[in-house]
FIBA-518364 format. One record per residue (C-alpha): z negated, y, x; residue number from 1; residue in one letter. Coordinates in nm, 4 decimals, always signed. Example, Ala and Ser with C-alpha at 12.3 -4.5 7.8 and 13.67 -1.06 7.14 Angstrom:
BEGIN
w:-0.7800&v:-0.4500&u:+1.2300&num:1&residuo:A
w:-0.7140&v:-0.1060&u:+1.3670&num:2&residuo:S
***
This chain:
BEGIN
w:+3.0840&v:-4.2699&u:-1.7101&num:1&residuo:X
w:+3.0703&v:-4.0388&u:-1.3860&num:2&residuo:X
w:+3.1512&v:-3.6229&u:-1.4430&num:3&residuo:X
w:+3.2448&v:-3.3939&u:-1.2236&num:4&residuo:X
w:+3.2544&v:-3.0431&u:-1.2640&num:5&residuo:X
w:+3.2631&v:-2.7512&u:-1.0599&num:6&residuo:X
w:+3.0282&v:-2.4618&u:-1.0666&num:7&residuo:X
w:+3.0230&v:-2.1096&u:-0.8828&num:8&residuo:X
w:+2.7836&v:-1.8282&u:-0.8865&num:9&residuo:X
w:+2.9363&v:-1.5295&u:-1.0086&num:10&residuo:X
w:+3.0860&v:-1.3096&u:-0.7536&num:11&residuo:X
w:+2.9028&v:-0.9501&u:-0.7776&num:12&residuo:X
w:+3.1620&v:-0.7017&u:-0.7257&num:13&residuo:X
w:+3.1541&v:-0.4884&u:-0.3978&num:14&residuo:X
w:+3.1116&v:-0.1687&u:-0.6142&num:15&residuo:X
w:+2.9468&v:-0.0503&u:-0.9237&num:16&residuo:X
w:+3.1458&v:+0.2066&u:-1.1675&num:17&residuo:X
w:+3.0397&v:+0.3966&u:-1.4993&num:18&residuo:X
w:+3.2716&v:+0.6685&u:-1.6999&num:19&residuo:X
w:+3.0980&v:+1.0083&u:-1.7743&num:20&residuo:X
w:+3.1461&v:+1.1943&u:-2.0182&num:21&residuo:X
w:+3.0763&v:+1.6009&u:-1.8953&num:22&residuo:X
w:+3.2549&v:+1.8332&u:-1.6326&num:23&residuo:X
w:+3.3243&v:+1.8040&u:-1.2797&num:24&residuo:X
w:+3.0643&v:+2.0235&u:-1.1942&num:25&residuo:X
w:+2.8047&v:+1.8816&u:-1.4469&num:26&residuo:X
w:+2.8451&v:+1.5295&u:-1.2993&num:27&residuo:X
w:+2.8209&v:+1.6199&u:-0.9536&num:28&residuo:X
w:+2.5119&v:+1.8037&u:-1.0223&num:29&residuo:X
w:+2.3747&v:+1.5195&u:-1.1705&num:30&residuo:X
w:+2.4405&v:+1.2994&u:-0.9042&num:31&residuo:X
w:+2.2968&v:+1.5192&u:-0.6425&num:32&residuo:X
w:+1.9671&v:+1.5650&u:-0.8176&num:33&residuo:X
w:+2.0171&v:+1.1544&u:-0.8776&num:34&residuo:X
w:+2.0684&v:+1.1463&u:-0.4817&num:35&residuo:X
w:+1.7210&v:+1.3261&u:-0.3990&num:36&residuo:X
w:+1.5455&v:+1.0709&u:-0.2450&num:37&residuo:X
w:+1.8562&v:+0.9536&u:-0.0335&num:38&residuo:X
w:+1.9268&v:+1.2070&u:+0.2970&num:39&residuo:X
w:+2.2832&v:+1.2920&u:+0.2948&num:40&residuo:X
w:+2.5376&v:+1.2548&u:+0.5741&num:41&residuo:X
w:+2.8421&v:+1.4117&u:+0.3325&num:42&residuo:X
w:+2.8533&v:+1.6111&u:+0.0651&num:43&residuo:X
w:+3.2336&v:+1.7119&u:-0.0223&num:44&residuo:X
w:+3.2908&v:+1.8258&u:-0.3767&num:45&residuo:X
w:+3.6342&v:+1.8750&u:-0.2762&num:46&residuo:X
w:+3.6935&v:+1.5438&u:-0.1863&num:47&residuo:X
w:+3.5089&v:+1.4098&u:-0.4151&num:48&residuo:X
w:+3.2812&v:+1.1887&u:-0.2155&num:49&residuo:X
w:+2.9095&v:+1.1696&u:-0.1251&num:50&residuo:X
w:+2.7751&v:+0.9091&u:+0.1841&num:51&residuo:X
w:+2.4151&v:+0.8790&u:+0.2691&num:52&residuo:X
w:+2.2715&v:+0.8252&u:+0.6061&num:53&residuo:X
w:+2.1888&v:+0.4692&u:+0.6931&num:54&residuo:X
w:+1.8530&v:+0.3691&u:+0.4998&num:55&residuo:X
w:+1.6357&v:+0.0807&u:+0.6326&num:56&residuo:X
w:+1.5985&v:-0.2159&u:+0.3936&num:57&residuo:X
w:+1.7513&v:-0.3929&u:+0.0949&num:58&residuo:X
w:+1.6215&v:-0.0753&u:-0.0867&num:59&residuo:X
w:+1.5369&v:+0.2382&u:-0.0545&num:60&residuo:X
w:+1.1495&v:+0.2370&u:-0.1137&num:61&residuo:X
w:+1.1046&v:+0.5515&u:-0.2794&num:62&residuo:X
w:+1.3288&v:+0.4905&u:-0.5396&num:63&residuo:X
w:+1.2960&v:+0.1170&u:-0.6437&num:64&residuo:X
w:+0.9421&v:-0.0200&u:-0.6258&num:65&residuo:X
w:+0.8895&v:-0.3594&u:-0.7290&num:66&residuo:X
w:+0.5002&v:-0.4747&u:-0.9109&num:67&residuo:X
w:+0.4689&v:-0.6813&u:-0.6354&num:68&residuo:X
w:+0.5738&v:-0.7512&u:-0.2741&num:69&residuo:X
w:+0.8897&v:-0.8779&u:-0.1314&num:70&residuo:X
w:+0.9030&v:-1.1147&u:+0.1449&num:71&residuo:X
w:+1.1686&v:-0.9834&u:+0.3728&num:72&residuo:X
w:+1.1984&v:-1.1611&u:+0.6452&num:73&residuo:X
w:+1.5633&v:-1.0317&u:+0.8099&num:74&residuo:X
w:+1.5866&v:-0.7005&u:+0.8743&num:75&residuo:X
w:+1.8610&v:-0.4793&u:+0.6806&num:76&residuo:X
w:+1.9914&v:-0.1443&u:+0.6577&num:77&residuo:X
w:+2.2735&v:+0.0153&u:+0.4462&num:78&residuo:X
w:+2.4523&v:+0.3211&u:+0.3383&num:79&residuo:X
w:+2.5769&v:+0.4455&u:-0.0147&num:80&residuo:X
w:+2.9096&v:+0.5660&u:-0.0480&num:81&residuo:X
w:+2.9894&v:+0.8097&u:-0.4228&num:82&residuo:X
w:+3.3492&v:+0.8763&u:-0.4976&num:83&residuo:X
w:+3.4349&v:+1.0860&u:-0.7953&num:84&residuo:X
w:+3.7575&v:+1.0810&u:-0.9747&num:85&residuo:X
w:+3.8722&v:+1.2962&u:-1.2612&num:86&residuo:X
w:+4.0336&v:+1.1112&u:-1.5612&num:87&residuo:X
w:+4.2711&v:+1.2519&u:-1.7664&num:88&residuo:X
w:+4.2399&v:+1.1426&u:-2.1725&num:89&residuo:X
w:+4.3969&v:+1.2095&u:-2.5175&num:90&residuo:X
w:+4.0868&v:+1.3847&u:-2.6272&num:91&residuo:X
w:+3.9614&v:+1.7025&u:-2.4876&num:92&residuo:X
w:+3.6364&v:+1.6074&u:-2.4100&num:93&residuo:X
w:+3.6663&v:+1.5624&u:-1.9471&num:94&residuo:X
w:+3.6073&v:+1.2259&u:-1.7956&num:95&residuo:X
w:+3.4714&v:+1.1869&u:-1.4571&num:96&residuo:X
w:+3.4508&v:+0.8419&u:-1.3184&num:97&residuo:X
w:+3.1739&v:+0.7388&u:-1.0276&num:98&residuo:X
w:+3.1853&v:+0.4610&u:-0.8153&num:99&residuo:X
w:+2.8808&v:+0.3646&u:-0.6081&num:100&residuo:X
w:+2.9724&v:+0.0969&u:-0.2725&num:101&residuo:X
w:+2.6585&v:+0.0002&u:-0.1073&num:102&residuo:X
w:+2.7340&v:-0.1348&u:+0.2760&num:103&residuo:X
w:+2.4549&v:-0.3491&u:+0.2854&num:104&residuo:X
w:+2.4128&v:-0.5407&u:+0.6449&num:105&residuo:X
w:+2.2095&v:-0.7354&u:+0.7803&num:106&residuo:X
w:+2.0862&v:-0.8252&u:+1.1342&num:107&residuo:X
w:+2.1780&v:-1.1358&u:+1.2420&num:108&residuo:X
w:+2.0700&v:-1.1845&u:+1.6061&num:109&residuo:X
w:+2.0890&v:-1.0239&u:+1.9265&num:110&residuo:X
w:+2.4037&v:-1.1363&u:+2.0216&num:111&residuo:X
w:+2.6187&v:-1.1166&u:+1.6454&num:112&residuo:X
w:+2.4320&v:-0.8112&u:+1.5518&num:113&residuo:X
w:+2.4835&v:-0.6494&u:+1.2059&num:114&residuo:X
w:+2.6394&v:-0.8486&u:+0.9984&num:115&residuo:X
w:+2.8092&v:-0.7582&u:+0.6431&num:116&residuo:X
w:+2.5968&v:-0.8731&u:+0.2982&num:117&residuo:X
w:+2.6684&v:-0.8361&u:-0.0481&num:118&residuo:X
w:+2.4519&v:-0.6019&u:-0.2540&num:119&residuo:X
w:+2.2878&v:-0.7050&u:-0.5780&num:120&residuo:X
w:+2.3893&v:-0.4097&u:-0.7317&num:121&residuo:X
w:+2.0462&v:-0.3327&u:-0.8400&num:122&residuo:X
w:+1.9820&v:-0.0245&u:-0.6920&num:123&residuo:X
w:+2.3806&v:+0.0766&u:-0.7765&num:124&residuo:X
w:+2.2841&v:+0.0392&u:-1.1881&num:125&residuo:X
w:+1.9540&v:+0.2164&u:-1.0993&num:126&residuo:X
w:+2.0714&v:+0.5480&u:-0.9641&num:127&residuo:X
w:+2.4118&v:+0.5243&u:-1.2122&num:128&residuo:X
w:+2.1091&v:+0.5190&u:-1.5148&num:129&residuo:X
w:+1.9499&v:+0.8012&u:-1.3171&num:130&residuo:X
w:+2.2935&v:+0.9868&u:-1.3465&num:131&residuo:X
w:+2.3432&v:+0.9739&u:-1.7198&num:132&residuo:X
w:+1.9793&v:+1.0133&u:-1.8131&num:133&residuo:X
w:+2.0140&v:+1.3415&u:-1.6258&num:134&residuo:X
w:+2.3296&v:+1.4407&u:-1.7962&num:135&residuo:X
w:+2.1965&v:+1.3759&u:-2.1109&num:136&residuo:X
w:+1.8838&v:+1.6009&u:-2.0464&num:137&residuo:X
w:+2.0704&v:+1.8995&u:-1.9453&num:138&residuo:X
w:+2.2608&v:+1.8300&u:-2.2691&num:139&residuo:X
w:+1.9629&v:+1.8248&u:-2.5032&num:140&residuo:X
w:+1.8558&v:+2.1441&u:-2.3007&num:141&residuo:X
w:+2.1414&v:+2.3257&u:-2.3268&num:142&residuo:X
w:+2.1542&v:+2.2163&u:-2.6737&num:143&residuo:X
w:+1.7644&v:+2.3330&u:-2.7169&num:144&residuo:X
w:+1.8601&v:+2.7220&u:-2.5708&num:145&residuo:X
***
């Protein structure tokens, strides 16, 4: 008896997105202080978007460490993109949704040059943790006063 079956790795999506519950301003706050580590090449609160300056490497090293070390043998560099959205509800309580888009590339050769890659999403959880963990401290402390 011969089988046949077809299997796929799951395709990550290009962006990584998480509903907070809090103000404009509170959000965007949070994100900033999330963002310390990261220089910034915009910053429009307006607009409602936030874009890093190109970082070297899969990650940036100051935030995400790992126990031991990576073998990376191609070099890579990529930028984080925020955009902010407010969402309207039946409740009262404000919604603001963030989405994170890392442009990962990597360098190919001399003659393709930087290439597109997909992102793990890894560091994209990581800083959207770092987000509501901060929220949720100026709660309690706001709570606390």
């Amino acid at each position: 008896m011969l089988s046949v079956s077809c299997t796929s790795t799951p395709r990550l999506d290009p962006f990584q997105t998480r509903i907070f519950e809090g103000t404009y301003d509170d959000v965007w706050l949070a994100a900033l202080k999330a963002l310390n580590d990261y220089p910034l090449k915009v910053s429009n609160k307006d607009a409602g978007k936030i874009q890093s300056e190109i970082v070297n490497g899969p990650y940036n090293d100051i935030v995400l460490t790992y126990p031991e070390p990576i073998e990376v043998p191609d070099r890579f560099r990529y930028s984080l993109k925020f955009n902010f959205g407010k969402l309207e509800g039946d409740d009262t309580k404000p919604l603001i949704r963030i989405r994170i888009i890392k442009d990962l590339e990597r360098f190919q050769d001399f003659y393709t040059g930087w290439t597109p890659y997909s992102s793990d999403g890894l560091e994209e959880k990581i800083l959207l943790y770092r987000i509501e963990h901060i929220l949720r401290m100026e709660k309690q402390l706001s709570k606390a006063q």
